[in-house]
N, C-alpha and C positions, 0 to 999 in steps of 0.2 A: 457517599461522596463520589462526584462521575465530574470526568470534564467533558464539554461538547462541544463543535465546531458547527460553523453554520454552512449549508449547502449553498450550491447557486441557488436554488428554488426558495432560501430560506429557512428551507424546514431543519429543525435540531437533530441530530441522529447523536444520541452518548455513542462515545467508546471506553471498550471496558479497559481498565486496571490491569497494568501488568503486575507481576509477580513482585518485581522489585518496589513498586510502591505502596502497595500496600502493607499497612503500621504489623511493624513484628515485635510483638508482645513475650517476653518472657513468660515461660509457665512451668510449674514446677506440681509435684504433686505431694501427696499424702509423707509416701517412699519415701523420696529426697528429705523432707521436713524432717522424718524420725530417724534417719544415719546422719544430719548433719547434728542435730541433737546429742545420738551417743558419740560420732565424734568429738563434739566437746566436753563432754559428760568425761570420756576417757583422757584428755589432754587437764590434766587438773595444775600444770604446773608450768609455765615456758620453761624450754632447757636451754642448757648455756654450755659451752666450752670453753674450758681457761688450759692456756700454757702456762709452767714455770720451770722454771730451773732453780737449783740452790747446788751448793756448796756441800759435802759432807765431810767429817773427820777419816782421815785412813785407816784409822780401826775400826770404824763404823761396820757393824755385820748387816748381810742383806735380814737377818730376821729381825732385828733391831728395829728397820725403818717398814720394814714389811708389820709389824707386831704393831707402833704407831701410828701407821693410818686405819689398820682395821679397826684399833680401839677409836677412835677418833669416827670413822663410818659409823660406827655400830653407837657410839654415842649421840649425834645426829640424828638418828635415825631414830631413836626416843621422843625425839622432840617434831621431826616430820616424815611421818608415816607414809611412804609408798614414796620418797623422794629418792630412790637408791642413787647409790654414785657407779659412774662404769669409766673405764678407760686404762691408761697405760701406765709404768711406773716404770722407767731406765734405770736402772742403777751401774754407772760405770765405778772406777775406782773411787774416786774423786769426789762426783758429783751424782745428782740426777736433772732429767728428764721428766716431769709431768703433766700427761693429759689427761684433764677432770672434767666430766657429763655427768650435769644436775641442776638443780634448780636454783635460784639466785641466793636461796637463803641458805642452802646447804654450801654451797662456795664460802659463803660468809663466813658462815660457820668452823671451817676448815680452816679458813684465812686467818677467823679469829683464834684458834688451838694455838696454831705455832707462834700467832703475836705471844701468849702468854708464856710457852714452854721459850722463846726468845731474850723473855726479860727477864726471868725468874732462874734460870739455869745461864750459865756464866759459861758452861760446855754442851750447850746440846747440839746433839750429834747433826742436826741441819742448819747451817748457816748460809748467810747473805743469798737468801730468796728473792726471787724480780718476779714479778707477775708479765709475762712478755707481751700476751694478748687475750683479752676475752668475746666470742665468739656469742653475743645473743638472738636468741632463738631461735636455734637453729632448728631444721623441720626433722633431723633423724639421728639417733648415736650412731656413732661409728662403733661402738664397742657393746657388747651384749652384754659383758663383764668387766669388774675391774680385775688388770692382770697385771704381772712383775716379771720383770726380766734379769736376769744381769749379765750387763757386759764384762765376759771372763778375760775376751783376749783383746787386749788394745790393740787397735789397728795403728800402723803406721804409714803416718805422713810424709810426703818429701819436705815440703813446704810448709808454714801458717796461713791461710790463708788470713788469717786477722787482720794480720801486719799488713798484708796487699792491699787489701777491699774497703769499703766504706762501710759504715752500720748499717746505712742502707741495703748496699749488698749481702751483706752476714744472714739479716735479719730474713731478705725474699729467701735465698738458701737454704735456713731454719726452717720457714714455714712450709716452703715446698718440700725438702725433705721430708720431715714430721708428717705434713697432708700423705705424701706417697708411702711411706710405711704405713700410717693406719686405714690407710685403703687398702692395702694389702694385708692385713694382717685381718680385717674386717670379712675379708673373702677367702682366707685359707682358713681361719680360724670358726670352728663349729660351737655351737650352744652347747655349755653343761663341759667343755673342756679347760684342763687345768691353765692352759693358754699358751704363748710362743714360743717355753721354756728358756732357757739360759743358754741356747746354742743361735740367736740371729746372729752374730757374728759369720757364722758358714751358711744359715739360710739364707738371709739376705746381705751382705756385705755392702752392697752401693745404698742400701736405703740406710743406713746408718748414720748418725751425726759424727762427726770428729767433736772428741772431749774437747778438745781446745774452745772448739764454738759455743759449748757450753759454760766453759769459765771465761769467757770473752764478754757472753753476757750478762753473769754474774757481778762482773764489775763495772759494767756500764751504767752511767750516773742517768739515762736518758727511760731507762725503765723504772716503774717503779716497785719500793718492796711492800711487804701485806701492809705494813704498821702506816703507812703514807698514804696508797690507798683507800685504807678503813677510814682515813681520818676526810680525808677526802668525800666520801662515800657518804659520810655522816654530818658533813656540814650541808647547810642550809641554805637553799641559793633565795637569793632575792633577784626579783625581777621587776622593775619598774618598767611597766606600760605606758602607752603614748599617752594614754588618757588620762592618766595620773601626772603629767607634767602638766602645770600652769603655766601661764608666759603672757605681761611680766607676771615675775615670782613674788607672793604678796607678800609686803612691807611691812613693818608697824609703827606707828606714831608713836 
């Protein structure tokens, strides 16, 4: 393809193609084909991030609820091979904090534990759960491991901030804080270590949540808990399409 202009004399002279016109063709090779292959080859699973919070009883021991989820992991994980779970476990007096990274069925599954240990136990030691956010497919863990903390020394507050602020407000503070510790905890923290032991209180002090923000959202009717969710989860959506409406709507004699 050329375009030509005509002379005074008549005669055509083409002129050439510049660079910018001429068709730029994507091209890829052998190489590329076979890493974008074992890239998905190794991605066997979308991963997900869930926040929760609950409630625990005051006697509740950290090995109680730490002995709980491991059985509960390790159970899981009978049923989906190579889905491990990784992330964080707060444990303050009161309450926890939980960041879970895994795959949609393994959430479920987790979800689904505590609905039963819920209904069937009249005192089990985690109560009034809210699922606050879940985070799909995200491109990377934050956590290499699943790790446990606990909060020894309560910090104190001047103020609530509950009582001041909107849910709105609570909620971006939650999140922002939460993202800023496991970023941080993501880049102090090495593979193969037991994790951020039971002293952030003095490592990190400002990345901390105040308990209070956690029982604030515990009782917040605008989150929901697993049993609400699941049910949710597993109803059936119908969707009537354009084309599927007639009009008029046909009558019968």
């Amino acid at each position: 393809m050329s375009f030509s202009v005509r002379n005074q004399k008549g005669s055509k002279r083409p002129l050439p193609l510049g660079p910018h016109l001429l068709l730029q063709v994507p091209r890829s090779n052998y190489l590329h084909f076979q890493e974008e292959k074992q890239r998905l080859h190794l991605k066997k699973f979308l991963l997900h991030r869930m926040f929760l919070v609950a409630k625990i009883r005051a006697k509740a021991e950290r090995k109680d609820v730490a002995d709980y989820y491991e059985q509960v992991f390790q159970s899981v994980l009978k049923h989906h091979l190579g889905e491990t779970v990784t992330g964080l476990l707060l444990i303050y007096p009161t309450s926890i904090l939980h960041i879970l990274e895994s795959s949609s069925d393994t959430l479920y599954q987790v979800l689904l534990d505590y609905i039963d240990h819920d209904k069937d136990e009249t005192e089990f030691f985690i109560q009034q759960m809210k699922i606050i956010v879940i985070s799909h497919n995200i491109p990377m863990r934050l956590f290499m491991q699943w790790h446990i903390s606990v909060i020894k020394v309560p910090v104190m507050y001047l103020d609530d901030v509950t009582q001041s602020q909107s849910l709105k407000e609570v909620i971006t503070d939650f999140l922002t804080q939460t993202h800023k510790l496991s970023l941080y905890l993501c880049k102090t923290m090495k593979v193969g270590t037991k994790g951020p032991g039971d002293n952030l209180h003095q490592v990190a002090p400002d990345l901390l949540l105040p308990e209070q923000i956690i029982k604030y959202l515990c009782k917040s009717e605008e989150f929901m808990d697993p049993a609400t969710f699941i049910n949710m989860y597993n109803r059936p959506i119908h969707i009537i399409l354009d084309s599927e409406v007639v009009w008029p709507a046909p009558s019968r004699f």
